[in-house]
C-alpha positions as CSV (number, residue, x, y, z in Angstrom):
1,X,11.2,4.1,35.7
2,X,9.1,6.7,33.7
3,X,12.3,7.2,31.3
4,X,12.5,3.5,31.0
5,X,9.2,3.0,29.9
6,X,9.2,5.3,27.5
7,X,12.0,4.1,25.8
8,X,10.8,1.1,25.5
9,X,9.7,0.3,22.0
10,X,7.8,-2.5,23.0
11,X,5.6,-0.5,25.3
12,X,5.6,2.4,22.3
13,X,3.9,-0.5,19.9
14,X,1.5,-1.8,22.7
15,X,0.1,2.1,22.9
16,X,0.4,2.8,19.2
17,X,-2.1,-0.8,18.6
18,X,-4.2,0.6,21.6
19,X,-4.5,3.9,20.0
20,X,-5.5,2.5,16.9
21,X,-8.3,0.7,18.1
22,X,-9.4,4.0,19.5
23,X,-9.2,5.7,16.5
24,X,-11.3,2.5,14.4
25,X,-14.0,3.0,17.6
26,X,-14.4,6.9,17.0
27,X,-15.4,6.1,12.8
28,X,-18.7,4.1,15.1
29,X,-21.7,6.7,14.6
30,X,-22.8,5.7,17.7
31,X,-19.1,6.2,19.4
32,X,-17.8,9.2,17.7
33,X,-19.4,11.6,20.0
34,X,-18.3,9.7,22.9
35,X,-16.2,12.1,25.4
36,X,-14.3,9.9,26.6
37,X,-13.3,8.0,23.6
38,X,-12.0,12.1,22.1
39,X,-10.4,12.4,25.6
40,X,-8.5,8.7,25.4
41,X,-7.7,9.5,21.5
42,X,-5.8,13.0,23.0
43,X,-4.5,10.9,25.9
44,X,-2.4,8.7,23.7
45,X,-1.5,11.9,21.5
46,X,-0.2,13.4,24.6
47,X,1.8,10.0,25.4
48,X,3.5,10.3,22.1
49,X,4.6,13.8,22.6
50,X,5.9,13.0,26.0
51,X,7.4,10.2,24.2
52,X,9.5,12.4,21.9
53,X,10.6,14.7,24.7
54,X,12.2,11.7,26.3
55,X,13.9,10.8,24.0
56,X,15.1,14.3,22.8
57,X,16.3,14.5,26.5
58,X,17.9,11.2,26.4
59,X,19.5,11.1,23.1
60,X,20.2,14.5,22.4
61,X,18.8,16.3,19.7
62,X,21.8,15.1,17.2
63,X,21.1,11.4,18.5
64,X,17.6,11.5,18.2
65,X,17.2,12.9,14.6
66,X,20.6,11.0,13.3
67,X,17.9,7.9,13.5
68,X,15.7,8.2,10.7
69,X,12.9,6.2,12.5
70,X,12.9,8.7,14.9
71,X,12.6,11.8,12.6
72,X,9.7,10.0,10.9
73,X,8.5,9.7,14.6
74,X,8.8,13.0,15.1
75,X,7.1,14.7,12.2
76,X,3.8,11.7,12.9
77,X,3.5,13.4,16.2
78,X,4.1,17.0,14.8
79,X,1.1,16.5,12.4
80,X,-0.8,15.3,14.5
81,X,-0.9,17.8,16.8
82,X,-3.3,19.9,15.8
83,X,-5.7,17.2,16.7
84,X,-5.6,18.8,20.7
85,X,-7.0,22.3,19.3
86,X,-10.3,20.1,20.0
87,X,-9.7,20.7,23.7
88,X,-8.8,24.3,23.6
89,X,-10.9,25.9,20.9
90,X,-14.8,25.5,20.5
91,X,-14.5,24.3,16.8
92,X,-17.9,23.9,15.0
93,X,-18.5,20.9,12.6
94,X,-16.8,21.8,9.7
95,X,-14.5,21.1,7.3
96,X,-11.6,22.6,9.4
97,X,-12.7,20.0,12.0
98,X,-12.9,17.2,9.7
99,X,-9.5,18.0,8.3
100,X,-8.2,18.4,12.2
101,X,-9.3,14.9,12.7
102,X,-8.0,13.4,10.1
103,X,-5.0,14.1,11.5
104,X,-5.1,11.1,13.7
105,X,-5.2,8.6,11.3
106,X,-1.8,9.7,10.4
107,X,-0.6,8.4,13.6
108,X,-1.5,4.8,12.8
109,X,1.5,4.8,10.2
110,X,4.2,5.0,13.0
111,X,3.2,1.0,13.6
112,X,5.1,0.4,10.3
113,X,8.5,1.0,11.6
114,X,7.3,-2.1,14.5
115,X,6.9,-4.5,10.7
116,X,9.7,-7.7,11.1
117,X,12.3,-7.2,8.2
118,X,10.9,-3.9,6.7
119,X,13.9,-2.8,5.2
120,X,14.6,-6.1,3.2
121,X,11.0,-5.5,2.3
122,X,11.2,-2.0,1.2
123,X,14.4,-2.8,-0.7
124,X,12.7,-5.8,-2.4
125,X,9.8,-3.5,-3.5
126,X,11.7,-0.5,-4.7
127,X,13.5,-3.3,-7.1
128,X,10.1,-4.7,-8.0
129,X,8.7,-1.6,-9.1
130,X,12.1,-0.8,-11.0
131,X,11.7,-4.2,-12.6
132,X,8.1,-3.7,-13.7
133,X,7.9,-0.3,-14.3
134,X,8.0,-1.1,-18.4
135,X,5.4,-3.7,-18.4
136,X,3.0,-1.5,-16.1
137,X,3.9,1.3,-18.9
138,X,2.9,-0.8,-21.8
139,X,-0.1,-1.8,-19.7
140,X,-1.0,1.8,-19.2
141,X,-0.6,2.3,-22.9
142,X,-2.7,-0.3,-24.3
143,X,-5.3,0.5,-21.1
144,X,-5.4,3.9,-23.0
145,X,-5.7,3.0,-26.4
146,X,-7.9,0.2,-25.6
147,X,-10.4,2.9,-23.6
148,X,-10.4,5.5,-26.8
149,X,-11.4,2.6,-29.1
150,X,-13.9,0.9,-27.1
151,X,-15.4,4.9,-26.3
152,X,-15.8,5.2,-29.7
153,X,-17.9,2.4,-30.7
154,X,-20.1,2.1,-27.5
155,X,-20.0,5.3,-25.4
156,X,-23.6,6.0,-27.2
157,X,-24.5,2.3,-26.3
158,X,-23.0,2.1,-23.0
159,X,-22.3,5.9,-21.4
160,X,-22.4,4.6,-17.8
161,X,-19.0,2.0,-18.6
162,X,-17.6,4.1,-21.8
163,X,-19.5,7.7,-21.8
164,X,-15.9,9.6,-21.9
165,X,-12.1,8.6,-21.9
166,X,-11.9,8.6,-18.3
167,X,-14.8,6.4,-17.6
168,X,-13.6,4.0,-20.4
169,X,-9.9,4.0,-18.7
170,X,-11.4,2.7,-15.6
171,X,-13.7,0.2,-16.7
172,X,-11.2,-1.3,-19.1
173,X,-9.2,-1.4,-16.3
174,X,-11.5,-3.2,-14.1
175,X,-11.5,-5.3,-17.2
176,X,-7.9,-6.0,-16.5
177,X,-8.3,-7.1,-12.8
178,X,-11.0,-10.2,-14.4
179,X,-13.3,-8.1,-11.8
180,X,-16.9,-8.7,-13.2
181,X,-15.7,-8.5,-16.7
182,X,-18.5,-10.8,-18.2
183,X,-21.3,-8.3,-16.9
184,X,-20.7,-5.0,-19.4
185,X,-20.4,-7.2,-22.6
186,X,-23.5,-8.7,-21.3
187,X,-25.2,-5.6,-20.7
188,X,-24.0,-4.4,-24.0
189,X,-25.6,-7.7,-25.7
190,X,-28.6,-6.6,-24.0
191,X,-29.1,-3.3,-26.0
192,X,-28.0,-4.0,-29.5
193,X,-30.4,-5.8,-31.8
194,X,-27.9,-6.9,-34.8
195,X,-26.7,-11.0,-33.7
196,X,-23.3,-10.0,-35.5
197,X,-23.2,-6.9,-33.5
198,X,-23.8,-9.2,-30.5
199,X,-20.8,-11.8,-31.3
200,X,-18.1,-9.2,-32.5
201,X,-19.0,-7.1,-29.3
202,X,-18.5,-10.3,-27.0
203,X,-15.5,-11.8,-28.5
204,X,-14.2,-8.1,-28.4
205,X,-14.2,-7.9,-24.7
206,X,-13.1,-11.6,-24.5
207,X,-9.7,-10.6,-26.0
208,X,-9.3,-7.4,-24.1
209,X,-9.7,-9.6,-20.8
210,X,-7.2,-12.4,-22.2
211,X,-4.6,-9.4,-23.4
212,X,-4.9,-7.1,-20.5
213,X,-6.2,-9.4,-17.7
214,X,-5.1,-13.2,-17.9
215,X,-1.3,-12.1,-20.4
216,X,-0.6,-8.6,-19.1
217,X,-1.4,-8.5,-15.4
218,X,-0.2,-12.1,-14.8
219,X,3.0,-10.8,-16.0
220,X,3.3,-7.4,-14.2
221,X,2.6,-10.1,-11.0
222,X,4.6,-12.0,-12.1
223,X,7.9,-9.8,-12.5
224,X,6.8,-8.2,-9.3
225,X,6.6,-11.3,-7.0
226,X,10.0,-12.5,-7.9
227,X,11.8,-9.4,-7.5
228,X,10.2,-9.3,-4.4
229,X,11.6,-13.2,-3.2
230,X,15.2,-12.1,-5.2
231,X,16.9,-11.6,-1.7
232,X,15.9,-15.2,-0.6
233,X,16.8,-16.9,-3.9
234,X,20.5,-15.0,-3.4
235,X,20.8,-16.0,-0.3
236,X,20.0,-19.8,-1.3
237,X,22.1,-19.9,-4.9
238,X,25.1,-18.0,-2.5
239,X,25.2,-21.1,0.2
240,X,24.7,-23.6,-2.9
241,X,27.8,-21.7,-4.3
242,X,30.0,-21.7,-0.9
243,X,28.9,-25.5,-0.7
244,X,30.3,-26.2,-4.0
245,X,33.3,-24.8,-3.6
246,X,33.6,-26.5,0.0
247,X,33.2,-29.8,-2.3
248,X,35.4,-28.9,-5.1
249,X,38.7,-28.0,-2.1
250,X,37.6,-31.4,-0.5
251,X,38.1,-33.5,-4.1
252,X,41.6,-31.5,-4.5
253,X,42.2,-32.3,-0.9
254,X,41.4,-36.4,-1.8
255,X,43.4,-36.4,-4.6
256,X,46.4,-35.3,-3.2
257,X,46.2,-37.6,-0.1
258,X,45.4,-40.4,-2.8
């Protein structure tokens, strides 16, 4: 009975969604000194190892690890073991502590493997990111040239947005996302005197937004999302295909009857 309900992976994924709403209770200022939640939190920990044991003693040690969702299993619960030094060592509130905490979080990834279709998934991203890997270059290029020219002209007008390279990459690149792109120009407008100076700074950052945001991010999206749907579209153009042929075997088969 015991065994059987810890092999189980439907009882594994109930715990694993309990857990995690133990975890998102303890981030509560007014829960994270709670006993009992700490003791629940080490509870389920303690479920997981027993969980592993199991299934070592059940599968072996050459079945268990020959299944890559249960090495990744494994070394979850392994790092997050340190978590229970809680219970045996008075710790103070440190950043050893903080660190030992955070090990819990790492827990929450083991509910990925419980994700429908995740390995058409993963396979459909890793082509995605091959796919757009040359746009997202040239978007990291002109991101960077774009920063160094626009910290040229206003990082004495504007330090907060363009004070240094760094700070320009990231607001140029918040540019990109059309995410409050209309409020630095306007703040800009807002400091220089010159009317010209005003209309060449505004239709500047009107055509970094239309290059980088509306053209070069709808693209990246673009190449990602179908690379993405590729395994549906060859599944539909390969049962278009089989059908065609079906017909083309039933006109032969007409003609020679006829």
């Amino acid at each position: 009975m015991l065994k059987r309900f810890f092999l189980s992976e439907r009882n594994m994924m109930v715990a694993i969604a309990l857990n995690a709403i133990v975890i998102c209770a303890l981030y509560f200022p007014a829960l994270e000194h709670e006993s009992w939640l700490v003791l629940l939190d080490h509870f389920f920990l303690s479920l997981f190892v027993i969980e592993a044991i199991v299934k070592l003693s059940s599968l072996k040690p050459a079945g268990y690890f020959g299944n890559r969702w249960n090495q990744f299993d494994f070394l979850i619960v392994v790092l997050s073991l340190p978590t229970l030094l809680e219970n045996f060592f008075p710790l103070p509130n440190t950043s050893l502590l903080l660190v030992l905490r955070m090990f819990r979080l790492v827990r929450l990834i083991r509910f990925i493997r419980f994700i429908p279709h995740l390995g058409m998934i993963m396979q459909g991203l890793v082509r995605a990111i091959k796919s757009s890997v040359f746009v997202l270059l040239a978007l990291f290029f002109l991101n960077f040239v774009l920063a160094l020219f626009t910290c040229h002209f206003y990082r004495h007008i504007a330090p907060e947005f363009f004070g240094n390279p760094l700070i320009s990459a990231y607001s140029i690149f918040q540019m990109f996302t059309v995410e409050g792109w209309n409020e630095i120009p306007a703040l800009i407008a807002e400091r220089l005197h010159n009317p010209m100076a005003v209309g060449l700074t505004r239709f500047y950052f009107v055509v970094v937004v239309l290059v980088g945001g509306i053209f070069g991010m709808s693209l990246a999206n673009a190449i990602f999302v179908d690379e993405m749907t590729m395994d549906n579209t060859r599944a539909l153009e390969d049962k278009i295909d089989t059908l065609q042929a079906e017909l083309r075997e039933l006109r032969q088969f007409l003609r020679e009857r006829g």
